[in-house]
C-alpha positions as CSV (number, residue, x, y, z in Angstrom):
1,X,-27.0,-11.9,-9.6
2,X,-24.3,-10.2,-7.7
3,X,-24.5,-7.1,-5.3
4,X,-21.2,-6.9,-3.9
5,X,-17.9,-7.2,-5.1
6,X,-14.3,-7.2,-3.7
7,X,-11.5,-6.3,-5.7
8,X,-8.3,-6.7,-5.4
9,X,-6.0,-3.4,-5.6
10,X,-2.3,-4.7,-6.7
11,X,-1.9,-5.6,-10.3
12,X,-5.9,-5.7,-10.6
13,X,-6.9,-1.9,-10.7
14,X,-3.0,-0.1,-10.0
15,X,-0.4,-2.0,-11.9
16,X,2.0,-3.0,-9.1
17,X,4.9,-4.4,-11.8
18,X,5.2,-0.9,-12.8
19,X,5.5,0.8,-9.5
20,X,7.6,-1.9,-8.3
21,X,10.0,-1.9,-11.3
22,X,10.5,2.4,-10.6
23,X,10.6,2.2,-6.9
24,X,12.8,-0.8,-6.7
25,X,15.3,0.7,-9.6
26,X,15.4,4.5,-7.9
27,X,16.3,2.0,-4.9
28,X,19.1,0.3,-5.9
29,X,20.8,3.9,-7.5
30,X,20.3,5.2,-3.9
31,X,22.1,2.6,-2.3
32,X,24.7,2.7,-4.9
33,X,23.6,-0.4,-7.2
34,X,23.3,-0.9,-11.0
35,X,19.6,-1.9,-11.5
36,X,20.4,-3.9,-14.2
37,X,17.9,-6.3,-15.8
38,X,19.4,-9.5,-14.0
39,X,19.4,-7.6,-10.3
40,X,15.7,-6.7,-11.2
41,X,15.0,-10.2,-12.0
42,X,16.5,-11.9,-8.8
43,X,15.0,-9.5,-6.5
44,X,11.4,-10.6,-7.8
45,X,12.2,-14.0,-7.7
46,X,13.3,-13.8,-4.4
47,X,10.1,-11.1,-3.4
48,X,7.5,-13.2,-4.9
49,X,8.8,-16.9,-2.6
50,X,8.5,-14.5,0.4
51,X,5.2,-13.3,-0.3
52,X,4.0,-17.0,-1.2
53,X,5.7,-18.1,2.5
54,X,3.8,-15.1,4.0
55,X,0.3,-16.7,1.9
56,X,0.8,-19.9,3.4
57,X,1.1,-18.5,6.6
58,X,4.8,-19.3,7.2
59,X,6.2,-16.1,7.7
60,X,4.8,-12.4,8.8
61,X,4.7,-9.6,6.3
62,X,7.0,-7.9,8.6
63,X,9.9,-10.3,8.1
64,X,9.2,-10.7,4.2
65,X,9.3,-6.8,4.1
66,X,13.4,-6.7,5.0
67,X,14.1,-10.9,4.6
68,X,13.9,-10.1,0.8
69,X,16.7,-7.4,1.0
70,X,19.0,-9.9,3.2
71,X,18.3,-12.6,1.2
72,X,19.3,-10.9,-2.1
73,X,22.5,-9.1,0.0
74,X,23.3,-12.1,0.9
75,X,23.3,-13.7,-3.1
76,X,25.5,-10.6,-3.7
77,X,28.3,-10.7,-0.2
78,X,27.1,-7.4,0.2
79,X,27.1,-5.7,3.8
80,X,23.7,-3.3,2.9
81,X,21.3,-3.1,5.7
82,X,17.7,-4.6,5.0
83,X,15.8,-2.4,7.2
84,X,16.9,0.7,5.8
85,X,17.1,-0.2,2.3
86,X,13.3,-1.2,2.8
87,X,12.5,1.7,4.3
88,X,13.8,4.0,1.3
89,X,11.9,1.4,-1.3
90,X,8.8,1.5,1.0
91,X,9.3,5.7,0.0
92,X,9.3,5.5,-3.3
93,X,6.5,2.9,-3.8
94,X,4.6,5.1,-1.8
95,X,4.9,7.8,-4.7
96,X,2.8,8.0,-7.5
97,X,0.3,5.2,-9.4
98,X,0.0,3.5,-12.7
99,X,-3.2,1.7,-13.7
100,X,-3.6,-1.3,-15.4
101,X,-5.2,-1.0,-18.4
102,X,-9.6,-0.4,-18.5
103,X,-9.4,0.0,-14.4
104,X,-10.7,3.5,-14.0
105,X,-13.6,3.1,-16.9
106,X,-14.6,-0.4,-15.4
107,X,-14.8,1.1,-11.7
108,X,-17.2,3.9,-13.3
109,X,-19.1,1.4,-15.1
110,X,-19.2,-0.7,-12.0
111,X,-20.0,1.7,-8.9
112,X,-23.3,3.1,-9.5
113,X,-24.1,-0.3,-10.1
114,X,-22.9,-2.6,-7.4
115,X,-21.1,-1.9,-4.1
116,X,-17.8,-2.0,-4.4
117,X,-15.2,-3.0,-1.7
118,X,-11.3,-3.0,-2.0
119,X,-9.3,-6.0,-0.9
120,X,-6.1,-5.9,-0.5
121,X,-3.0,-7.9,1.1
122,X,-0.8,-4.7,0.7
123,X,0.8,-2.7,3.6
124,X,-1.2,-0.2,4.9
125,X,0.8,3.2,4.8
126,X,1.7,2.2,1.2
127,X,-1.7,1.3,-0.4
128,X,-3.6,4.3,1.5
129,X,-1.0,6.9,-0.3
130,X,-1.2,4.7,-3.9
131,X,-4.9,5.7,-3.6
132,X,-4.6,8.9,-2.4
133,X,-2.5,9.5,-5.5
134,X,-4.8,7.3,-7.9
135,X,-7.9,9.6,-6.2
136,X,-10.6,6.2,-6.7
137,X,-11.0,5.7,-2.8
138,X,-14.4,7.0,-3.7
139,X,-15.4,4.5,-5.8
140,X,-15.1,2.0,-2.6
141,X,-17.9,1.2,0.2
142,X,-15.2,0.2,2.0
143,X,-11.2,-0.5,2.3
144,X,-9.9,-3.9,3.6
145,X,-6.2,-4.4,3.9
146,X,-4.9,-6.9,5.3
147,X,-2.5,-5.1,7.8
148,X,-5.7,-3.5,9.2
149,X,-7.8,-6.5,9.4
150,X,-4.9,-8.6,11.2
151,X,-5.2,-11.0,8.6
152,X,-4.7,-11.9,4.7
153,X,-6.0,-13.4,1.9
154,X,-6.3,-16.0,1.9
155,X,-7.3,-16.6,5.3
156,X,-11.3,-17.4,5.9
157,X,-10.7,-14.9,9.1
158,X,-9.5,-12.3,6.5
159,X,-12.8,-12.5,4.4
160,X,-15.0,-12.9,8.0
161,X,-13.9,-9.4,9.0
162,X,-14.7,-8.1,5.3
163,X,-18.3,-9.5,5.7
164,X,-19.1,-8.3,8.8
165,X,-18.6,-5.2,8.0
166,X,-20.4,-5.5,4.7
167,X,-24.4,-4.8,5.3
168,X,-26.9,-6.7,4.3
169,X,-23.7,-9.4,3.1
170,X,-24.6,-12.4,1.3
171,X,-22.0,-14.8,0.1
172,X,-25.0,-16.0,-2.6
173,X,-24.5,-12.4,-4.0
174,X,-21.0,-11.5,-3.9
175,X,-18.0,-11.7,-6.4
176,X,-14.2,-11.8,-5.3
177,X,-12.0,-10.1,-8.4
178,X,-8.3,-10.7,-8.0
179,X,-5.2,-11.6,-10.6
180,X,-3.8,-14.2,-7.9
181,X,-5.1,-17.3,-7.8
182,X,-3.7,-18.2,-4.1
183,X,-4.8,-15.5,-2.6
184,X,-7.8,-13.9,-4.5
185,X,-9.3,-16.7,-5.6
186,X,-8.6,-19.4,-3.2
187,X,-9.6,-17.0,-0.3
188,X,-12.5,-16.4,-2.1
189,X,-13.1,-19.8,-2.5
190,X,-12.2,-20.6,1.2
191,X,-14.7,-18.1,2.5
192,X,-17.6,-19.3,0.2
193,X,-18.1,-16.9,-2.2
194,X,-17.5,-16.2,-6.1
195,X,-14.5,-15.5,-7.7
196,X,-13.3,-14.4,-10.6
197,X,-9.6,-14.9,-12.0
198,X,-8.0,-11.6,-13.8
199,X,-5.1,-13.3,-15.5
200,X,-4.2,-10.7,-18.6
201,X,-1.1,-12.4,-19.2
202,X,-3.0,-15.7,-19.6
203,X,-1.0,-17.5,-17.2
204,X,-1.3,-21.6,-17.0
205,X,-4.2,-22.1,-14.0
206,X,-4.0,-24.6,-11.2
207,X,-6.4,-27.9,-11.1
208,X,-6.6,-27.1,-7.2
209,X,-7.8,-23.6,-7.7
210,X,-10.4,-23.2,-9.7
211,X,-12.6,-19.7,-10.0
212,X,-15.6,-19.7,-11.3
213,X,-14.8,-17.0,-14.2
214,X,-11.8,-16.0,-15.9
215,X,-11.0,-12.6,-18.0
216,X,-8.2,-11.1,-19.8
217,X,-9.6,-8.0,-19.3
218,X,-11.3,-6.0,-17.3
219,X,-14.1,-4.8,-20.0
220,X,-14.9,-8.7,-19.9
221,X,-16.3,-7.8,-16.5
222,X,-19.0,-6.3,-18.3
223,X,-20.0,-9.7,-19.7
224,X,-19.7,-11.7,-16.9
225,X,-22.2,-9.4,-14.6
């Protein structure tokens, strides 16, 4: 049924929570914070509404990159400058890779089979060293991040400049994979094509965004293609 599939990179194949929690925490010690459990919290709070404004196209993932440090500075009436404090976190996430649990076996299972293409709304200089690190470029026809393409998921124009550089690309036979419903799956959706919903922590859906599969784990891929 399907020949092509994009899959999302962060918290679908390499487990972003984890790198974010070490680069973050290493972070914080460098610029002489306490990464305790409640600083942790309200950064991700505060990171996850900027990435959502980015999604819906109110801000540019420039600004979201040091507005998250201000914002949290801010919260704490401390003087600590964004920029820099984003450039040393941008270092550290950089580092290193964790995977999320059945993501190398299930790209094996899935390359010789189907061509694979990464999608991903991450920043380029990060993701290109995570995968370095993670060595599964080669599972990959083809990388799409979004800082590349000039646009995200989940923009239609980010998933036209993934298909036209897709041969022989047909949206009848092709799958989008992604744990985020507002950008994997509603891009997907936007731009025509299947998706697929990985949501291991069995998070509550949306009745406006509906994929057309959902898994709790990657092996379920197995059953679904």
């Amino acid at each position: 049924m399907y020949r092509a599939i994009l899959i999302d990179l962060d918290d679908t194949i390499l487990d972003f929570g984890a790198a974010e929690h070490v680069a973050i925490s290493k972070t914080f010690r460098e610029i002489g914070l306490t990464p305790t459990p409640q600083l942790l919290q309200r950064y991700s709070e505060i990171n996850l509404s900027q990435w959502e404004a980015f999604e819906r196209g109110e801000i540019t993932r420039e600004t979201v990159l040091t507005r998250r440090f201000e914002l949290l500075f801010a919260e704490l009436k401390l003087a600590q400058d964004a920029q820099q404090t984003e450039d040393i976190y941008r270092c550290y996430l950089g580092v290193g890779h964790y995977f999320v649990d059945g993501a190398v076996e299930i790209l094996e299972y899935l390359a010789p089979k189907y061509d694979l293409y990464l999608a991903s709304n991450g920043v380029a200089a990060t993701q290109y060293s995570r995968l370095e690190s993670a060595q599964i470029g080669h599972f990959f026809k083809d990388i799409f991040i979004s800082e590349v393409t000039g646009h995200h998921k989940p923009e239609k124009e980010y998933f036209d400049y993934c298909f036209a550089r897709m041969p022989d690309f047909s949206r009848e036979t092709t799958l989008m994979i992604g744990d985020s419903l507002t950008s994997d799956v509603l891009g997907g959706k936007n731009a025509g094509v299947a998706t697929c919903w990985f949501n291991p922590n069995r998070r509550p859906g949306r009745p406006d965004i509906v994929p057309d599969y959902e898994i709790h784990s990657l092996e379920e891929l197995k059953t679904i293609l």
